[in-house]
TORVEX-394434 format. One record per residue: residue number from 1; x, y, z of N, C-alpha, C, O in turn. Coordinates in pm, 1 decimal, decimal comma, padded with zeros to 6 digits. Example, Ala and Ser with C-alpha at 12.3 -4.5 7.8 and 13.67 -1.06 7.14 Angstrom:
// TORVEX-394434
  pos      n.px      n.py      n.pz     ca.px     ca.py     ca.pz      c.px      c.py      c.pz      o.px      o.py      o.pz
    1   01319,0  -00569,0   00780,0   01230,0  -00450,0   00780,0   01320,0  -00330,0   00780,0   01423,6  -00331,9   00846,5
    2   01285,0  -00225,0   00708,0   01367,0  -00106,0   00714,0   01290,0   00003,0   00787,0   01340,9   00113,8   00803,9
// end
This chain:
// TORVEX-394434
  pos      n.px      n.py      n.pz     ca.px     ca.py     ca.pz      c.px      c.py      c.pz      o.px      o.py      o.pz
    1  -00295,4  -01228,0   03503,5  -00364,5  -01155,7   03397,2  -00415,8  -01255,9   03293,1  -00346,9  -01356,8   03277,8
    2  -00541,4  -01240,8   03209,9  -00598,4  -01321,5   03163,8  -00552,7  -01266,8   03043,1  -00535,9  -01146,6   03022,5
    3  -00528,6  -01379,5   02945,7  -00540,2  -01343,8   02799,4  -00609,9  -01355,9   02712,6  -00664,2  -01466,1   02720,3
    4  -00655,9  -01275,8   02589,7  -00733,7  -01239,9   02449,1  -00731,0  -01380,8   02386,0  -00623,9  -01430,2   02350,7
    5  -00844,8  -01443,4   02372,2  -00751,1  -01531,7   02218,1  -00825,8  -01426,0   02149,0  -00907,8  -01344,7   02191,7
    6  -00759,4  -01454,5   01987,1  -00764,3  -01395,0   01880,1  -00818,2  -01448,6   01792,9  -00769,6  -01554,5   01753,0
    7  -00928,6  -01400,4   01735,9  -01019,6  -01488,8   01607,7  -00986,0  -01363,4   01486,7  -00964,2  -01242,4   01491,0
    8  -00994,8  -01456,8   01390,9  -01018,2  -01331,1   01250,8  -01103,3  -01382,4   01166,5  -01149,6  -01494,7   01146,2
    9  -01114,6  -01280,4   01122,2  -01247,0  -01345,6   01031,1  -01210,8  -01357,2   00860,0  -01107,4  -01295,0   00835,4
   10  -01241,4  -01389,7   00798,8  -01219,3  -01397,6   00687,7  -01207,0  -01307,7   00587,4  -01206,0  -01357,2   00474,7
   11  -01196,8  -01183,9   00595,5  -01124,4  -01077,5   00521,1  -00985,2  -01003,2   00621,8  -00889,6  -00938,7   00578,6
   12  -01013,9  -01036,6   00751,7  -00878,6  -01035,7   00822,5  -00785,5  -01137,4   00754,3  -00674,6  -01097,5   00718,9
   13  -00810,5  -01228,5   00739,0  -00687,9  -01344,6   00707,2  -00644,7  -01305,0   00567,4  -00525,9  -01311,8   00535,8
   14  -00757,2  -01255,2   00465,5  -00693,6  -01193,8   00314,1  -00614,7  -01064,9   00349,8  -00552,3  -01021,6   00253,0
   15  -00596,8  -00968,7   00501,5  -00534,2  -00853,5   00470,7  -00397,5  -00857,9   00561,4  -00325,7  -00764,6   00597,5
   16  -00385,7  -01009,7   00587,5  -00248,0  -01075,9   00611,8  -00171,9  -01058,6   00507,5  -00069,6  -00995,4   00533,9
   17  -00185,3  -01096,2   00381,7  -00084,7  -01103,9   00265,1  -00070,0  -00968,1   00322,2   00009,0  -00922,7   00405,0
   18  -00183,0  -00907,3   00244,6  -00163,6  -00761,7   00203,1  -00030,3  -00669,9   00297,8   00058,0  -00598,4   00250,5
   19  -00054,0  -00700,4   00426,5   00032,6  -00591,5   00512,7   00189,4  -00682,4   00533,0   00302,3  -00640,9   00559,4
   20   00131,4  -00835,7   00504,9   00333,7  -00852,1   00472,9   00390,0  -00819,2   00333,2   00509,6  -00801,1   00310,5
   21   00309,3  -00814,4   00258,9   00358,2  -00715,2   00091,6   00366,8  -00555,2   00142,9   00453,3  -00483,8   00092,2
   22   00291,6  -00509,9   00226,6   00312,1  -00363,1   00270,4   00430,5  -00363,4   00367,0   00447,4  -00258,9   00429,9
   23   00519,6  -00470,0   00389,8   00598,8  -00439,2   00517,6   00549,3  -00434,6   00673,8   00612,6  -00372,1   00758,9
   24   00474,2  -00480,2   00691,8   00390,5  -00430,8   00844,8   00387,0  -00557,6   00889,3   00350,6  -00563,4   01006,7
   25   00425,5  -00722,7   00810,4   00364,8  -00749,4   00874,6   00398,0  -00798,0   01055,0   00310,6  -00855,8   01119,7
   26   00529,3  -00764,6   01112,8   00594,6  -00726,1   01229,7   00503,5  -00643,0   01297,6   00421,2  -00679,6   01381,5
   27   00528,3  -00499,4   01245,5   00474,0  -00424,8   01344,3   00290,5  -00486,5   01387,5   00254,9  -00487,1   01505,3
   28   00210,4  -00525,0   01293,4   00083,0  -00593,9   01308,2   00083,8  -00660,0   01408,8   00002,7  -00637,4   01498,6
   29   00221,1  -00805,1   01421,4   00185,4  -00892,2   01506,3   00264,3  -00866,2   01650,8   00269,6  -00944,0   01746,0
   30   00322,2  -00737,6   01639,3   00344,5  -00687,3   01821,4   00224,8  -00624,7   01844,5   00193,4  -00637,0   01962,9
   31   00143,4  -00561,4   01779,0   00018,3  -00501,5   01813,3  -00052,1  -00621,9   01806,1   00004,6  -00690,2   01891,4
   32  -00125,6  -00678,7   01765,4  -00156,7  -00823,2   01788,8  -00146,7  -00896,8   01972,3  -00234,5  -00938,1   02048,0
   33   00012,3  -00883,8   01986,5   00030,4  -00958,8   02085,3  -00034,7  -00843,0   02248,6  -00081,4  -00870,1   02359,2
   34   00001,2  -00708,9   02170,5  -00056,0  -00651,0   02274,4  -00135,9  -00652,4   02320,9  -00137,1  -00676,6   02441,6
   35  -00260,5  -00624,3   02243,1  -00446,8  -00635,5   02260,8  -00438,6  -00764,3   02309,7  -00505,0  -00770,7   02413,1
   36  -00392,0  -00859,8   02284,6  -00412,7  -01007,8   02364,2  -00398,6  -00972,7   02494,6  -00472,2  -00994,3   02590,9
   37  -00291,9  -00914,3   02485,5  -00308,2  -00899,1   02666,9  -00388,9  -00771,9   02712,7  -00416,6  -00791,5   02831,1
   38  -00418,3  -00700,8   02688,9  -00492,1  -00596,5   02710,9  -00533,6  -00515,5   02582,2  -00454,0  -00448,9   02516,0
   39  -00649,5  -00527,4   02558,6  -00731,7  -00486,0   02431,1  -00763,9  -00330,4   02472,9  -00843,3  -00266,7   02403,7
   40  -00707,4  -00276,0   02575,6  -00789,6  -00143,5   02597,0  -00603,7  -00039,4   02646,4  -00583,2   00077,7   02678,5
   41  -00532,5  -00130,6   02632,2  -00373,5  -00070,4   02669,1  -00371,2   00080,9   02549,0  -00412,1   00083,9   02432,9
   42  -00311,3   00186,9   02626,4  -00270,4   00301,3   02533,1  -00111,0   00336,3   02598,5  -00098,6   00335,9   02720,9
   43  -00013,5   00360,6   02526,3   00005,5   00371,9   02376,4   00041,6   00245,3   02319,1   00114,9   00156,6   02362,7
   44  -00030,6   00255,1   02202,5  -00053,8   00340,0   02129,2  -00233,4   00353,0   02121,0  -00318,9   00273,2   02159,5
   45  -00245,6   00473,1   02061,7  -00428,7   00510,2   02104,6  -00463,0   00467,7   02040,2  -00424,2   00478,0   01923,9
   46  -00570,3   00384,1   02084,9  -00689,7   00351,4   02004,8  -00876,2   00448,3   02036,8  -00919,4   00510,2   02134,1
   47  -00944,4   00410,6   01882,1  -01057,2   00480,7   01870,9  -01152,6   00412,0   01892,3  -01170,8   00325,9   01806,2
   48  -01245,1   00414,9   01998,8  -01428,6   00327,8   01967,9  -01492,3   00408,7   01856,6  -01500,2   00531,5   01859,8
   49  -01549,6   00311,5   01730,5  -01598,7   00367,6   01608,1  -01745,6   00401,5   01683,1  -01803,6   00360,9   01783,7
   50  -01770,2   00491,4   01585,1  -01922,3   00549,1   01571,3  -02046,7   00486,6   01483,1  -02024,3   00411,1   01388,4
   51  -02148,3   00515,7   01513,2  -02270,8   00463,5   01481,4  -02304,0   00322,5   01381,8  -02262,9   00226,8   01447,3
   52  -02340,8   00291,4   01298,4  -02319,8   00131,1   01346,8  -02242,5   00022,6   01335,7  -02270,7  -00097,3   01334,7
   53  -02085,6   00112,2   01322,8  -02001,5   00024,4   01394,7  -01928,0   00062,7   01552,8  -01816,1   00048,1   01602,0
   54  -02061,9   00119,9   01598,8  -01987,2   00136,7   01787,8  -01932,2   00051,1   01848,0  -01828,9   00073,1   01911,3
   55  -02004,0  -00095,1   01839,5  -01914,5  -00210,1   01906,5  -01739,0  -00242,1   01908,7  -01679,0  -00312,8   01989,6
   56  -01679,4  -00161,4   01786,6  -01570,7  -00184,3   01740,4  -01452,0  -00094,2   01761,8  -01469,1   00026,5   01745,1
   57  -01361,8  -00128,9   01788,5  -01236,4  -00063,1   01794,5  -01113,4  -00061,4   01711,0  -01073,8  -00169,8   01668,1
   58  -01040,1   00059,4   01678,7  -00977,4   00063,7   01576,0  -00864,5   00127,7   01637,6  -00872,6   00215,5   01723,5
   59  -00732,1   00067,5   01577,7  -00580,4   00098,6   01634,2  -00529,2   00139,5   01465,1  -00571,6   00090,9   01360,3
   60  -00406,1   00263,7   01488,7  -00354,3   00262,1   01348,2  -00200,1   00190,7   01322,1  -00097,2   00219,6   01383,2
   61  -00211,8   00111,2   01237,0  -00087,8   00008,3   01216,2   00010,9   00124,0   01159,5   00130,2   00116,3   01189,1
   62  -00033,6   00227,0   01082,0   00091,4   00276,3   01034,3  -00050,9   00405,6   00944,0  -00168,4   00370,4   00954,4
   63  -00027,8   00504,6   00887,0  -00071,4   00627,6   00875,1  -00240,0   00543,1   00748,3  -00361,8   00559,0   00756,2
   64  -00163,7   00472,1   00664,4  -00292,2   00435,6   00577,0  -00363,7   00282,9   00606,4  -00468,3   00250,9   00549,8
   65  -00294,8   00195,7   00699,9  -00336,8   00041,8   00775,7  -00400,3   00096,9   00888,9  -00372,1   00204,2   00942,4
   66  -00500,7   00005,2   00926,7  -00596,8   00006,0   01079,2  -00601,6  -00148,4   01101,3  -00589,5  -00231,2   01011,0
   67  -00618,8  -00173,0   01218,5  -00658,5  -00271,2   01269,3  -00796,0  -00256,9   01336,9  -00835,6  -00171,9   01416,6
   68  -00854,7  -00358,6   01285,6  -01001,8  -00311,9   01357,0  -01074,4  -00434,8   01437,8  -01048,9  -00548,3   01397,3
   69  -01138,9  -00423,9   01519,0  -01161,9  -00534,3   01671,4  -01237,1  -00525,4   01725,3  -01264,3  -00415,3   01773,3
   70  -01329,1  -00655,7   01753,4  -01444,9  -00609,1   01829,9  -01429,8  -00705,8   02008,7  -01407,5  -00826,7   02001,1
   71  -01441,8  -00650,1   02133,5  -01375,4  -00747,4   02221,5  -01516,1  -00775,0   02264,2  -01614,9  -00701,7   02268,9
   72  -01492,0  -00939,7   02303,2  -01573,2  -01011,5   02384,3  -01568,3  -01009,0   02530,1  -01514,2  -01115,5   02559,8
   73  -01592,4  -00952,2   02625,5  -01563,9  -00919,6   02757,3  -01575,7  -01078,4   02812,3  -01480,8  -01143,3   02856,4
   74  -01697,7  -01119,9   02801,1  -01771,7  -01271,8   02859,8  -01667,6  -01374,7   02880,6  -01602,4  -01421,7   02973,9
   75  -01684,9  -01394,2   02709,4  -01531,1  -01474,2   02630,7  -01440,9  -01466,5   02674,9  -01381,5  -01571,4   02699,8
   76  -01396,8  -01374,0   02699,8  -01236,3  -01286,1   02643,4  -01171,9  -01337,1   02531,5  -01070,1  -01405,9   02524,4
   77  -01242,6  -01295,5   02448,3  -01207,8  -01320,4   02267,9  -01221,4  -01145,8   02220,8  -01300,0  -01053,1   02239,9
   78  -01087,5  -01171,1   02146,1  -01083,2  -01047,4   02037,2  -01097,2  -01093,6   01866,0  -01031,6  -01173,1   01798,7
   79  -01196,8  -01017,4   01837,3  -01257,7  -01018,0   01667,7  -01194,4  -00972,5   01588,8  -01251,0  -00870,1   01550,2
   80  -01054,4  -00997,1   01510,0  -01043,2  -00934,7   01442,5  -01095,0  -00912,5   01293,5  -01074,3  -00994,3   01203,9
   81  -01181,2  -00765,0   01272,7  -01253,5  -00786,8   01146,5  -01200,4  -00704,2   01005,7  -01254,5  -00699,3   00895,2
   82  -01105,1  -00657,2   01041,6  -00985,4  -00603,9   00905,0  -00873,6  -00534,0   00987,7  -00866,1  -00474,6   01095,3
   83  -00788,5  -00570,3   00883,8  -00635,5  -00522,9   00900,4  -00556,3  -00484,0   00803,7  -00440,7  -00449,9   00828,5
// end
């Protein structure tokens, strides 16, 4: 099985603090490790966003956190563009 690398982008890396001051930041990086290995694995469900952010996919870290991702099939790179 091939694995994800993981890029973030630069308001991903500012909502690092944020979710280890929220406590999450564990549960984040088992979800993290998951999508590495399979970006399309359920459970837990994930959503393809609508109109013009369709490219993107969104998992919920916890009822008010999302993780949000855009996958590179070609690559096999995952985007992460907030968390």
């Amino acid at each position: 099985m091939v694995e994800y690398k993981i890029i973030f982008s630069k308001l991903a890396d500012k909502d690092k603090k944020l979710l280890k001051q929220a406590g999450l930041e564990e549960k984040t990086i088992n979800m993290l490790d998951m999508i590495s290995e399979n970006p399309y694995q359920t459970p837990p469900t994930y959503e393809k966003l609508k109109g013009n952010l369709d490219s993107l996919f969104s998992r919920r870290i916890s009822l008010q956190h999302r993780l949000v991702y855009k996958v590179y099939e070609d690559t096999k790179e995952i985007f992460i563009v907030r968390m």
